[in-house]
N, C-alpha and C positions, 0 to 999 in steps of 0.2 A: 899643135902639141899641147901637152895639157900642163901645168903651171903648178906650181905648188899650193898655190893658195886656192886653186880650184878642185886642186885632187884632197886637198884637208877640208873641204866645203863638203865633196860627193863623200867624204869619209862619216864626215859627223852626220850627215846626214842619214845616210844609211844607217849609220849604225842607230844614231837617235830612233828609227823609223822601224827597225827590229825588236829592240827595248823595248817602244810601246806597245806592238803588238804583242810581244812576250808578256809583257804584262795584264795587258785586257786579256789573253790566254788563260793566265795561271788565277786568275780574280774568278774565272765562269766553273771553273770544278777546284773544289774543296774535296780534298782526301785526308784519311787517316796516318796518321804516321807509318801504323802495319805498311798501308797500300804503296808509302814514300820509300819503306826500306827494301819491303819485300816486293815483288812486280809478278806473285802467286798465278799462272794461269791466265797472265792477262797479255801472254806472246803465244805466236803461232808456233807451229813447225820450222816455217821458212826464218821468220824474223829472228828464234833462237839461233839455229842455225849459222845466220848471217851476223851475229852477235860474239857466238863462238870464236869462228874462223877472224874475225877481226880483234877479237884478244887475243888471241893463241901466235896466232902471225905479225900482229908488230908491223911497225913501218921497214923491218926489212923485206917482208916482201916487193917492197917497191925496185930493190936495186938486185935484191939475188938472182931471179931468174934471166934477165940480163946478164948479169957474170956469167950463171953455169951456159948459157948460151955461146958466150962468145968461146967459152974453154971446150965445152962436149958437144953443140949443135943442138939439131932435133931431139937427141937420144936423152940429152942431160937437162935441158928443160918437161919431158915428160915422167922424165924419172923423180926427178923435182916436184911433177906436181901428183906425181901417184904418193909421192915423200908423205906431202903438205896434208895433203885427205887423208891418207890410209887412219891416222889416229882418231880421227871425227867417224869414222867406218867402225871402227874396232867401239866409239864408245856409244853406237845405238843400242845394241842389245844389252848394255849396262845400263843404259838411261831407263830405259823400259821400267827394269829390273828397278831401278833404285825409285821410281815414280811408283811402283805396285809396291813397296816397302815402308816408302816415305809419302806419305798422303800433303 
């Protein structure tokens, strides 16, 4: 079993051990302020995407689809998740549009 004084050992360590690689990271590229605030063109498709839906959704998705399951079954978790998309559907051919607008 693991002990306290050995789980506050693997603690500090890790974390120490994260730190400095973060740091030797952030030391090897030097960016603009522009490049810190704004992130212009320098994400995919997928990666916006997966950006989005993880603002937009929140840590409730973690517990809702589990309720509507237990209350509606199959029918209520895919109803759920046509829910969760349909508004990321509706804003591709806006994005388009505001990318052809806004350079």
């Amino acid at each position: 079993m693991l002990t306290q004084p050995i789980a506050l050992m693997w603690l500090l360590l890790f974390a120490g051990g994260f730190a400095v690689a973060s740091i030797l990271y952030a030391r090897r590229k030097r960016g603009t302020l522009e490049d810190y605030i704004v992130a212009r063109n320098s994400q995919g498709p997928v990666g916006t995407i997966l950006t989005l839906m993880a603002s937009t959704l929140g840590a409730w998705i973690l517990f809702s689809p589990a309720q509507a399951a237990t209350w509606g079954g199959l029918a209520a978790v895919v109803g759920y998740a046509l829910g969760s998309m349909s508004p990321r559907l509706v804003m591709i051919p806006l994005g388009r549009r505001m990318r052809e607008l806004i350079p």
